[in-house]
N, C-alpha and C positions, 0 to 999 in steps of 0.2 A: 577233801578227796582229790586236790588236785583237777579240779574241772576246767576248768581254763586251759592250762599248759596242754591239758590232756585231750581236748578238743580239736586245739589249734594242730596239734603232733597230726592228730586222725585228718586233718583236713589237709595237712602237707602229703599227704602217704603212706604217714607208718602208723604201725600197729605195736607198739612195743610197751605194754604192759607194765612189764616189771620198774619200769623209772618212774613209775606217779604211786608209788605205794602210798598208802593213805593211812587214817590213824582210824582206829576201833572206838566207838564211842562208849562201848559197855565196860564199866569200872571208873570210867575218869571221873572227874569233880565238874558238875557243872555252878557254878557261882553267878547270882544273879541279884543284880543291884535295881532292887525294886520290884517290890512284891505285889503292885496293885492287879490288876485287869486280864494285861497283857503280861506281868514278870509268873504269872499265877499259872495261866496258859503255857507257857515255856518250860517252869517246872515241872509240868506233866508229862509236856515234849520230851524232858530229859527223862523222866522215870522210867517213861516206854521205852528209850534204848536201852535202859538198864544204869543211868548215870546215877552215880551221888550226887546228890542237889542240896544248896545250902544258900542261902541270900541274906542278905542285906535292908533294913528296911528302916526308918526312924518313925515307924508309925507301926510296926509290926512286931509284937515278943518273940525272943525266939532268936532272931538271927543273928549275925554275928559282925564286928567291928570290920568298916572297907578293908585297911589294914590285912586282917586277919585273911578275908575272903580271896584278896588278890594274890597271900603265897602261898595257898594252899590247891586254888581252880586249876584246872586244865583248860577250859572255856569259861571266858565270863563273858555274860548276858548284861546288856544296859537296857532299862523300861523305865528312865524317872522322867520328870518333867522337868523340861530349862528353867531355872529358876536362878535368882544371883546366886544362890549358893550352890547347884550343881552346874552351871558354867566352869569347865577346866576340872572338873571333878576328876577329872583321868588326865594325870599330866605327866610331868617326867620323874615325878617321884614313886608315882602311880606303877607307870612303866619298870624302875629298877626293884621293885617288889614282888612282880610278879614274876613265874616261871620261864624262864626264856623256850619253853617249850607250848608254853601257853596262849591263847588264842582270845582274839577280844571282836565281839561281835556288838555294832553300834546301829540298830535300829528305834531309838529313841530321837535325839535331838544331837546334830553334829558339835555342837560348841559347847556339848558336856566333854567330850576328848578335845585333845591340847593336839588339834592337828600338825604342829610342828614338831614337838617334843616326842608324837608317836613316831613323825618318820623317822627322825634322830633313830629312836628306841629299835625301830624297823631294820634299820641301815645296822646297826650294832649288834644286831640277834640277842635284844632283851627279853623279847615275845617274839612269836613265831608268825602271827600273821592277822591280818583286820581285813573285816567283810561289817562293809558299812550297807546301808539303804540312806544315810545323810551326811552331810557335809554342813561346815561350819559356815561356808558363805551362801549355800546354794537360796534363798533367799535373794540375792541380791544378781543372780545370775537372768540376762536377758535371752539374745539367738546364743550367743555365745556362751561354755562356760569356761571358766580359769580356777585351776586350784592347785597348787602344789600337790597336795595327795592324789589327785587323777596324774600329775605330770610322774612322780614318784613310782604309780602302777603300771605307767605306761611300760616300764625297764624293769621291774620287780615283781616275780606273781606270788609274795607274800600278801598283798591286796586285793578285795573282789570290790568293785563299787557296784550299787545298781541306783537308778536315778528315783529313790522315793516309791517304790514301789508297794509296801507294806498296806496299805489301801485301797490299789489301785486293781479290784478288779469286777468285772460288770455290775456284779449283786451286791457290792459294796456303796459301789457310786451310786448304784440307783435307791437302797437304802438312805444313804446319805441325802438326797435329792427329797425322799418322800420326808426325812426328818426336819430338815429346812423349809419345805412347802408347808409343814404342819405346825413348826415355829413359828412361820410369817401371819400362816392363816389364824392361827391364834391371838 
């Protein structure tokens, strides 16, 4: 929906609506690669706006070949876990399949997308646009972080990053805190 651009615009001054038209979520194809916990959650997310929902699973009957799912999505969803084999899972071949009007959202694990290959893809209008919660380095990031994708969005508002947030909120951490105390005390 254009939130960023559209923010920044209201904080300069203007009020000008009609330049951040946004897209309707009711009818698209939402595509989601990974059906456990969280991809299960998401596909509900999409049924309530009214999306076609369709996923990908190698543990699930039913769904349908990566391939398949990425020329047909409007939004695809990632929920697997990093493993050698979904490392680069989404890469630049990933990229010229899918809709250049299509939208790829990474709140799994950053080093299952080929963060090079997507700017590329970005930079070309193969897809339309990525809103991460992870990054492929951010592990190894100290006070400072460096990424080509943050330096990428910095110029470009086809990208939303947010720093890992998917978990991070009071009743969460403090669930998390009471599961741990009850692991240790065990």
């Amino acid at each position: 929906r254009n939130i960023l651009p559209s923010n920044k615009s209201v904080l300069e001054g203007d009020w000008n609506r009609s330049q951040f038209k946004g897209i309707t979520l009711r009818g698209k194809t939402l595509g989601i690669i990974g059906l456990g916990r969280l991809g299960n959650m998401v596909l509900e997310y999409g049924k309530s706006f009214g999306m076609k929902t369709i996923y990908t699973d190698p543990y699930v009957d039913g769904g349908l070949e990566l391939p398949d799912l990425l020329s047909i999505s409007d939004f695809v969803s990632i929920h697997v876990p990093l493993t050698p084999g979904t490392e680069d899972l989404l890469n630049s071949e990933s990229f010229k399949i899918m809709k250049n009007t299509s939208f790829l959202i990474n709140t799994s694990r950053g080093k299952i997308v080929n963060e090079k290959a997507l700017i590329s893809s970005l930079s070309r209008g193969d897809i339309s646009g990525y809103g991460t919660d992870v990054l492929s380095n951010e592990i190894s990031f100290t006070s400072t972080i460096q990424s080509n994708l943050i330096e990428y969005s910095k110029e470009n508002t086809n990208v939303i990053i947010t720093p890992h947030l998917g978990g991070m909120t009071t009743e969460s951490r403090e669930a998390t805190d009471i599961f741990i105390s009850e692991k240790v005390k065990n």
